[in-house]
N, CA and C atoms as a LAMMPS dump frame, in Angstrom:
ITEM: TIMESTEP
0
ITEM: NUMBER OF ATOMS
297
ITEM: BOX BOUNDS ff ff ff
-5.0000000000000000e+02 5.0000000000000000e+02
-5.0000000000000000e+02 5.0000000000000000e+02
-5.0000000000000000e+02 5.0000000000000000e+02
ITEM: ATOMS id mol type element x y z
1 1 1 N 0.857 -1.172 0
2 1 2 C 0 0 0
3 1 3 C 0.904 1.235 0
4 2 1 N 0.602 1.989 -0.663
5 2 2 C 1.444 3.22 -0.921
6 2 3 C 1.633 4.67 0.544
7 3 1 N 2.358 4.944 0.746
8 3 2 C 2.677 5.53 1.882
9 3 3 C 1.657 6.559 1.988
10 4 1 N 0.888 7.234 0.935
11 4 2 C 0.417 8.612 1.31
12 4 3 C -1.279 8.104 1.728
13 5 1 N -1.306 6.573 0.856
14 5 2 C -2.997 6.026 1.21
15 5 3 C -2.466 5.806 2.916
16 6 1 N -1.385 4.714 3.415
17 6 2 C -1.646 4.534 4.33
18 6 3 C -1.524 5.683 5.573
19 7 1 N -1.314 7.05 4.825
20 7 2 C -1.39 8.157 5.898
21 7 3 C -2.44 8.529 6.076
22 8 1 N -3.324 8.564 5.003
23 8 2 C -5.021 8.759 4.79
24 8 3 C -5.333 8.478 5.393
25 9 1 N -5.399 7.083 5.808
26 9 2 C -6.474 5.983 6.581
27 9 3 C -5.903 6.151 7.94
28 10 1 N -4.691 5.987 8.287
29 10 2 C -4.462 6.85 9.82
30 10 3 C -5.176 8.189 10.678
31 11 1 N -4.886 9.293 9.295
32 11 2 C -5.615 10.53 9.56
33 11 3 C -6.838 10.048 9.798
34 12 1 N -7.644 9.26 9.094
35 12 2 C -9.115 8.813 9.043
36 12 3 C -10.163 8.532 10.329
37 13 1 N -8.45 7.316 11.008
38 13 2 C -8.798 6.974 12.196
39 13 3 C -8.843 7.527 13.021
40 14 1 N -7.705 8.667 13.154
41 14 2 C -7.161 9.793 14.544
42 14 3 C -8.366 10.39 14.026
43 15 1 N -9.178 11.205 13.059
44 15 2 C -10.31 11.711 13.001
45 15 3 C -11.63 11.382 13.676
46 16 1 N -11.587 10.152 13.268
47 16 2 C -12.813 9.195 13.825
48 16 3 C -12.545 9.586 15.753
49 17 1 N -11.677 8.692 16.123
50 17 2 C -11.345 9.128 17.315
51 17 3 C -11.692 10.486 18.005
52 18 1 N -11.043 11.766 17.799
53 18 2 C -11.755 12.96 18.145
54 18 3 C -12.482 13.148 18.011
55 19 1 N -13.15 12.745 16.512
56 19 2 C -14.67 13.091 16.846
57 19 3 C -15.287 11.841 17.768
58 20 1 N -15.095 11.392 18.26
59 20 2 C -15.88 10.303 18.852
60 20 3 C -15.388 11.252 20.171
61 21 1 N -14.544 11.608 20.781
62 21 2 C -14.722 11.891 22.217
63 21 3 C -14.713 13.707 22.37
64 22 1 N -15.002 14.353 21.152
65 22 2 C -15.689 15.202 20.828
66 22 3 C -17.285 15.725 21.066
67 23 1 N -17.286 14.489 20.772
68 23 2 C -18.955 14.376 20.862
69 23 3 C -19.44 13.86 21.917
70 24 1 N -19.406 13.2 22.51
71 24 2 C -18.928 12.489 23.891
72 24 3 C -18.493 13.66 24.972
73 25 1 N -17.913 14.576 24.935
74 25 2 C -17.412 15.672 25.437
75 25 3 C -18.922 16.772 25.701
76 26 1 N -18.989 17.081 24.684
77 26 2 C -20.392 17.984 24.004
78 26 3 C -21.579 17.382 24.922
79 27 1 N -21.672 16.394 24.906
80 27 2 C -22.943 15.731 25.466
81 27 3 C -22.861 15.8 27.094
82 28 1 N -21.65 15.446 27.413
83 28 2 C -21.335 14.966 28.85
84 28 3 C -21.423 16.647 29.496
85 29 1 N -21.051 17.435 28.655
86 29 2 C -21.058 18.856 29.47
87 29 3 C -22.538 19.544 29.27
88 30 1 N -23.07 18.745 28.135
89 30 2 C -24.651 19.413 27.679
90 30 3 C -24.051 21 27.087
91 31 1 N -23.47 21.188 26.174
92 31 2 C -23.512 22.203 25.461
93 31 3 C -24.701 22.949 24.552
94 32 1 N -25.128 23.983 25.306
95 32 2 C -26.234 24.404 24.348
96 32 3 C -27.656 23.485 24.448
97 33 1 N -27.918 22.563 25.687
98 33 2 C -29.11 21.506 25.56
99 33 3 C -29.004 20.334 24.63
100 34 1 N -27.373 20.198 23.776
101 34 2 C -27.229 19.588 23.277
102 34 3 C -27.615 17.6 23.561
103 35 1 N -27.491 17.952 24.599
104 35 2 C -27.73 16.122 25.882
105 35 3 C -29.311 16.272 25.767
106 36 1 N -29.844 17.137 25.772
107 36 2 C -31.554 16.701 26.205
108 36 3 C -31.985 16.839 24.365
109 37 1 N -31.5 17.371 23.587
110 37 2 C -31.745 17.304 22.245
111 37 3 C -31.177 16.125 22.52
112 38 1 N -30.31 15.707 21.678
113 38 2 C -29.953 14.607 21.357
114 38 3 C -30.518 13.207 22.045
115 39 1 N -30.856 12.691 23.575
116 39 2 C -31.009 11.922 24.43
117 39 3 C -32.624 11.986 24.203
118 40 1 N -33.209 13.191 24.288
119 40 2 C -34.848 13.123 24.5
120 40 3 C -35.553 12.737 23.456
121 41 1 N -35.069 12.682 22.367
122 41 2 C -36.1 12.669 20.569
123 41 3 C -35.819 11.241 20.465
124 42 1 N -36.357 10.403 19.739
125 42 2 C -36.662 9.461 19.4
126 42 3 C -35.818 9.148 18.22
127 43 1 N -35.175 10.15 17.576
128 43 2 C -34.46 10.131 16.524
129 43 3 C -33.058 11.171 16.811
130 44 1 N -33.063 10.643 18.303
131 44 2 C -31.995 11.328 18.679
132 44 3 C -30.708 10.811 18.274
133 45 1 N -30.639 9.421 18.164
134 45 2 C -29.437 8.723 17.498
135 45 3 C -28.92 9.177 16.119
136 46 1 N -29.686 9.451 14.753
137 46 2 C -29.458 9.908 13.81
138 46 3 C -28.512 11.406 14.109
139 47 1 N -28.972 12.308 14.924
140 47 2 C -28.129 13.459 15.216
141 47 3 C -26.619 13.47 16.065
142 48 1 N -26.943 11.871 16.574
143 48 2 C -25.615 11.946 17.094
144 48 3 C -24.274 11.233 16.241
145 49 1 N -25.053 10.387 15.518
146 49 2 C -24.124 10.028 14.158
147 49 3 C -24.151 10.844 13.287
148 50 1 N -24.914 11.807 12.929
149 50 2 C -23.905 13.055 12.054
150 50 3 C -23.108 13.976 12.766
151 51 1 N -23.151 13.954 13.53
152 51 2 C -22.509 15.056 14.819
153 51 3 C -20.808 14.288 14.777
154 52 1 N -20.95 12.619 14.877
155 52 2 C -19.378 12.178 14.536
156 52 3 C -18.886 12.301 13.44
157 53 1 N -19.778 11.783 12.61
158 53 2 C -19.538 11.799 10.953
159 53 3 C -18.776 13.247 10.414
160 54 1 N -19.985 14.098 10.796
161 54 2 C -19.032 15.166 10.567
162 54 3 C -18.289 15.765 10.828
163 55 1 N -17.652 15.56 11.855
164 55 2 C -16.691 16.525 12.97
165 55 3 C -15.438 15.617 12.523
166 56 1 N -15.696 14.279 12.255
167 56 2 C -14.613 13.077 12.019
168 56 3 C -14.235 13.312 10.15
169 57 1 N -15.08 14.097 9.819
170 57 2 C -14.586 14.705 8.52
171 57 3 C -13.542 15.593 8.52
172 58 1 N -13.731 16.864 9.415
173 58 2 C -13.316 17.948 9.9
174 58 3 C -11.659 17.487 10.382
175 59 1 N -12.091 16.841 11.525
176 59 2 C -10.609 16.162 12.14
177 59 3 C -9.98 15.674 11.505
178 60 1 N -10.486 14.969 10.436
179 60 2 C -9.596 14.168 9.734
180 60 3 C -8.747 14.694 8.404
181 61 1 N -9.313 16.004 8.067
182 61 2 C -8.596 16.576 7.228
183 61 3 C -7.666 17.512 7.736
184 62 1 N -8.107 17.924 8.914
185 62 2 C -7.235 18.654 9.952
186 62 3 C -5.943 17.712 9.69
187 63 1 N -5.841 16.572 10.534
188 63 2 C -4.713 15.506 10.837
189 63 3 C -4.108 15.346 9.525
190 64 1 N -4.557 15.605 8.29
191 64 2 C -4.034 14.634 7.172
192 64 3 C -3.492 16.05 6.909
193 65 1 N -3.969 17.207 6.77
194 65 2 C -3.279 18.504 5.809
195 65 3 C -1.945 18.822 6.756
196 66 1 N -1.879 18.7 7.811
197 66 2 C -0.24 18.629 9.209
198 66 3 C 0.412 18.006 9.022
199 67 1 N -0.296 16.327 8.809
200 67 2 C 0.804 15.435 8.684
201 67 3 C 1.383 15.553 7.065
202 68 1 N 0.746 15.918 5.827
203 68 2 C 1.369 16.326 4.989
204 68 3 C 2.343 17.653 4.636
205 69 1 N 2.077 18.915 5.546
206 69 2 C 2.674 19.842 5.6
207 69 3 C 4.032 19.51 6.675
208 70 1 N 4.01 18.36 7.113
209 70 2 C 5.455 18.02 8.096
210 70 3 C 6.134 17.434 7.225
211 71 1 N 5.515 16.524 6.174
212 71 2 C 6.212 16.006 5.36
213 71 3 C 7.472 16.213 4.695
214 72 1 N 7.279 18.033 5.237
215 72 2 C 8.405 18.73 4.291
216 72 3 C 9.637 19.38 4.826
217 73 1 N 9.627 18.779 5.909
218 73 2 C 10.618 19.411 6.931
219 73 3 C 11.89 18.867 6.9
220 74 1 N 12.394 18.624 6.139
221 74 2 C 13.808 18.38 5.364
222 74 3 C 14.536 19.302 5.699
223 75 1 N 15.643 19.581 6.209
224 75 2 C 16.534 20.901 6.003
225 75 3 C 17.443 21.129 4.391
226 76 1 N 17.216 21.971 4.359
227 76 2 C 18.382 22.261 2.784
228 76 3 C 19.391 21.663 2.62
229 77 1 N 19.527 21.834 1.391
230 77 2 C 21.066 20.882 1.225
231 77 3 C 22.508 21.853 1.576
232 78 1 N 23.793 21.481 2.23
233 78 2 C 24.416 22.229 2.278
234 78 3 C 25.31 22.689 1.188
235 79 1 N 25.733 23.7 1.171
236 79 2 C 26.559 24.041 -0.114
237 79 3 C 26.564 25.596 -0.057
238 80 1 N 27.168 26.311 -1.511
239 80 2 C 27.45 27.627 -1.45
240 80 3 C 29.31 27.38 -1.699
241 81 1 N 29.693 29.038 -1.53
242 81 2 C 31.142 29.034 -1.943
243 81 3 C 31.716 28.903 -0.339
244 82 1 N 31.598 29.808 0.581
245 82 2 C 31.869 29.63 1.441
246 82 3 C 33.108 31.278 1.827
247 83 1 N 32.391 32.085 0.962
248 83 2 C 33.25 32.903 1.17
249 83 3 C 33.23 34.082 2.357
250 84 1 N 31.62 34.853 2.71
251 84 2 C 31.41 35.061 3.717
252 84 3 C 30.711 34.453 5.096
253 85 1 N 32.23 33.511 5.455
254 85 2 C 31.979 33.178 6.657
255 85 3 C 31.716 33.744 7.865
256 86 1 N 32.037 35.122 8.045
257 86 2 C 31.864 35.931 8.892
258 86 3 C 30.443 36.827 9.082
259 87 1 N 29.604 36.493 8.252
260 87 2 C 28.728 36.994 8.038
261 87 3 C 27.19 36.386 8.776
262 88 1 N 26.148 37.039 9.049
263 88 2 C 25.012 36.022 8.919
264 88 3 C 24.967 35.299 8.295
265 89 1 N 24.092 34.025 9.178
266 89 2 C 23.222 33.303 8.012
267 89 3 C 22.397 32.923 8.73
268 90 1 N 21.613 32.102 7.963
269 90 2 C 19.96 31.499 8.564
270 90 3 C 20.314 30.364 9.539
271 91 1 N 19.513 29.693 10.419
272 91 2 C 19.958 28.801 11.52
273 91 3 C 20.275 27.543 10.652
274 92 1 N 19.671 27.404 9.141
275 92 2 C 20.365 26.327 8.307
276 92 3 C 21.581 26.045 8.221
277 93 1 N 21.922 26.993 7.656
278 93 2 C 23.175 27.267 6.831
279 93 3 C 24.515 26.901 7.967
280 94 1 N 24.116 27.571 9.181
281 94 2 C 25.198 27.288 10.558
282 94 3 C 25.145 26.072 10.968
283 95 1 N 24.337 24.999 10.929
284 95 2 C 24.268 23.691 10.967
285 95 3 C 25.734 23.369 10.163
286 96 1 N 24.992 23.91 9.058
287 96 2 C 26.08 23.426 7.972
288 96 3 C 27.495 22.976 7.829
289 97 1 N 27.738 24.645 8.315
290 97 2 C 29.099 25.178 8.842
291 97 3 C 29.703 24.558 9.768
292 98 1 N 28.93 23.991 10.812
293 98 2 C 29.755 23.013 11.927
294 98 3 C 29.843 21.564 11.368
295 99 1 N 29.522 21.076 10.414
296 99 2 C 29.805 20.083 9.596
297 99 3 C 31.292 19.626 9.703
């Protein structure tokens, strides 16, 4: 399986997860009457599975757009002439230099 599906389906899960104790959270504190909505209707279950569904959408693209934007945290390659050593440079570049 290719590395970026099996990051998907991770994100998917860590999504699922928050929203599951997200919602769970929401209820247990009664946000907004959210516990007596949800608990009192007869079709209170349907609102509490879109309430994961969607929040586990939310989370999960959250988790997946981070873990792809870390993806990139490579430092530069070192190189250059090397002529002003005495000079600034970026916290890269001084890595470099102690090479």
């Amino acid at each position: 399986m290719p590395r970026l599906v099996r990051l998907y389906i991770f994100s998917a899960l860590a999504g699922l997860g928050l929203s599951v104790v997200f919602v769970a959270l929401l209820l247990l504190l009664d946000v907004g009457g959210l516990r007596h909505l949800v608990l009192g209707s007869r079709d209170g279950w349907l609102a509490g599975i879109t309430l994961i569904i969607l929040n586990m959408i939310v989370f999960a693209a959250v988790q997946f757009g981070i873990a792809v934007m870390r993806l990139a945290d490579s430092p530069p390659p070192c190189g250059g002439t090397g002529i002003f050593l005495n000079r600034l440079r970026p916290s890269s570049q001084q890595a470099c230099a102690r090479r």
